[in-house]
N, C-alpha and C positions, 0 to 999 in steps of 0.2 A: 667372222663377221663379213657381210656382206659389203662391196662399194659400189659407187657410183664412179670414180675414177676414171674416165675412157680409157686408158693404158692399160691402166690393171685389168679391165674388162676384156680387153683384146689381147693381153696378155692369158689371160682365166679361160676364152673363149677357145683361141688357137692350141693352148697347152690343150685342154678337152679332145678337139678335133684331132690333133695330133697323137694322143695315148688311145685314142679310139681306136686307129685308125693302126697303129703300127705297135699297140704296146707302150709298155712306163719306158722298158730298157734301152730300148731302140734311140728312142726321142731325146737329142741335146738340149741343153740350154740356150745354142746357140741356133738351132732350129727353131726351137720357138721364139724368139726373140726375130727373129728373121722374118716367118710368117705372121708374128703379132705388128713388123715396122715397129719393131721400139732398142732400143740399146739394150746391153750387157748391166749395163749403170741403171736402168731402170726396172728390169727385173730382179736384182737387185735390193732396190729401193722396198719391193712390197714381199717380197721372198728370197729365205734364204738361201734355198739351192730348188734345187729339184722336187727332192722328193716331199718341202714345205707346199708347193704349189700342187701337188698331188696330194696331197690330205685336206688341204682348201677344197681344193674342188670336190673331193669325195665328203668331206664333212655338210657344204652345200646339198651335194645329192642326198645324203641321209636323210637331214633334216626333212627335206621338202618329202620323202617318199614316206616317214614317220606321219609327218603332217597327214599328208592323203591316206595314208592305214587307216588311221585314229579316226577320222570324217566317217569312212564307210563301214570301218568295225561297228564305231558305234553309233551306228543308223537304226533304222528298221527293216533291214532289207532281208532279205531271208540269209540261214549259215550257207546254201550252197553257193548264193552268188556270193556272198564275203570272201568264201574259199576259192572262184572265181576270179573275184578281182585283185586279190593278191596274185594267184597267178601270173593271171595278166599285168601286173605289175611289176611283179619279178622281170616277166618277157618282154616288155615294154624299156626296161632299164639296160636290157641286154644290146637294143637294137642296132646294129654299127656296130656292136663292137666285136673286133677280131678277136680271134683266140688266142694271139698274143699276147692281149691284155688282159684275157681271162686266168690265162697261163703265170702273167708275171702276178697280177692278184694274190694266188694260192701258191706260187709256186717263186716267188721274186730273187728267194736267198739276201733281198735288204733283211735286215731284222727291224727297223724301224719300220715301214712301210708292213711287214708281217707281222708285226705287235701292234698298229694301227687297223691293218684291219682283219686282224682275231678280234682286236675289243669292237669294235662295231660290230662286226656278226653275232655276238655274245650279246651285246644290248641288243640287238633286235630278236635274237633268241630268246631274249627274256623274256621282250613285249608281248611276243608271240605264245613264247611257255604260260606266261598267265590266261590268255585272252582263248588259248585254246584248253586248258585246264575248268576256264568258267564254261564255257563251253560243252564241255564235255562233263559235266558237273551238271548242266541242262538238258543230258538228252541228244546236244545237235553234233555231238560228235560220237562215232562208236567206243563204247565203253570200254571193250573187251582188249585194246590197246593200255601200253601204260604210257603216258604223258611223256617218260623220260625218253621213251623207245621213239617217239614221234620226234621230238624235239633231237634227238641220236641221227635219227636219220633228213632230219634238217642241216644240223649239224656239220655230216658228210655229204652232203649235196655237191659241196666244193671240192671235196677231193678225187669225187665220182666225177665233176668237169674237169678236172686236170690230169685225170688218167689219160695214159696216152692211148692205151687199149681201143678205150670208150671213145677217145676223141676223134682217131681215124675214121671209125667209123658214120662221121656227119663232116658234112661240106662248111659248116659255120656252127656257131656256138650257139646261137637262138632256137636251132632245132630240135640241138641238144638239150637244151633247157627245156624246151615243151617237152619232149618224149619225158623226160626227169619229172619233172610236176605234173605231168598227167596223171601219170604212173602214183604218184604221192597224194596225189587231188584222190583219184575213185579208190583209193586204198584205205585212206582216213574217214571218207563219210558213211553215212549209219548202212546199214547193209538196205535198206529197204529205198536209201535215195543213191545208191549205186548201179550206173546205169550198164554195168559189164555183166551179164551175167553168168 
């Protein structure tokens, strides 16, 4: 649930900045608490530890990016720009943030924090495994793919960003991500609106 609280705002706000900026692992309690100007006793007050205030925040983020899918899935705007603006919304969600935190995401060794978010990737895997199944059931997606193989390779998108391999190879994590869903964007759409040839 969402507050109005100015503590916990500033608390919700600085933790954000903070795990953006340097990673979950890196980040104390007693750093954010420092940068939020609020006490020990008040973060506290609205969170249990840590990693309760890191599933807050990323629960917040879900919802609202679920919200925005669902508006322009279901619009009337054509499939290539749908596959567009998720995209860009994937990339969008990335921006600021270090590899750090891309790293501790996929790669945390919490098992709480990695069971929280395998089941968020799972429910958005789902929203997506139907909406591109209807889809592809229409016509606007290439056929000759099977649903599981697409949603497979959604799937491993995460562990393709926390290769260390793959990751030397870019200066930031955003890049990495376009190259990734580009690559996934002109792979999936009909061969006649693929613009590679």
């Amino acid at each position: 649930m969402r507050t109005e609280n100015p503590k916990q705002i500033s608390i919700v706000n600085k933790g954000k900045e903070l795990f953006w900026k340097y990673g979950i692992r890196r980040v104390s309690i007693e750093e954010i608490c420092r940068e939020a100007g609020v006490s020990k006793m008040t973060f506290y007050k609205y969170f249990k530890n840590k990693n309760s205030l890191v599933i807050y925040i990323f629960e917040n983020l879900s919802k609202d990016q679920i919200k925005v899918y669902r508006e322009f899935w279901e619009s009337d705007i054509p499939m290539e720009e749908k596959v567009q603006r998720t995209i860009r919304m994937k990339l969008d969600s990335t921006d600021h943030v270090s590899m750090d935190l891309v790293l501790d995401i996929y790669k945390s060794g919490d098992q709480e924090l990695q069971d929280y978010f395998n089941q968020r990737t799972q429910e958005m895997l789902d929203i997506v495994r139907y909406d591109y199944r209807e889809a592809q059931d229409k016509g606007l997606l290439r056929q000759d793919f099977s649903i599981d193989f697409i949603m497979y390779l959604m799937n491993h998108l995460g562990e393709m960003i926390s290769d260390e391999k793959l990751t030397s190879l870019y200066s930031d994590s955003s890049s990495l991500l376009r190259d990734l869903l580009e690559f996934f964007y002109y792979g999936i759409m009909p061969k006649s609106n693929n613009k590679v040839s």
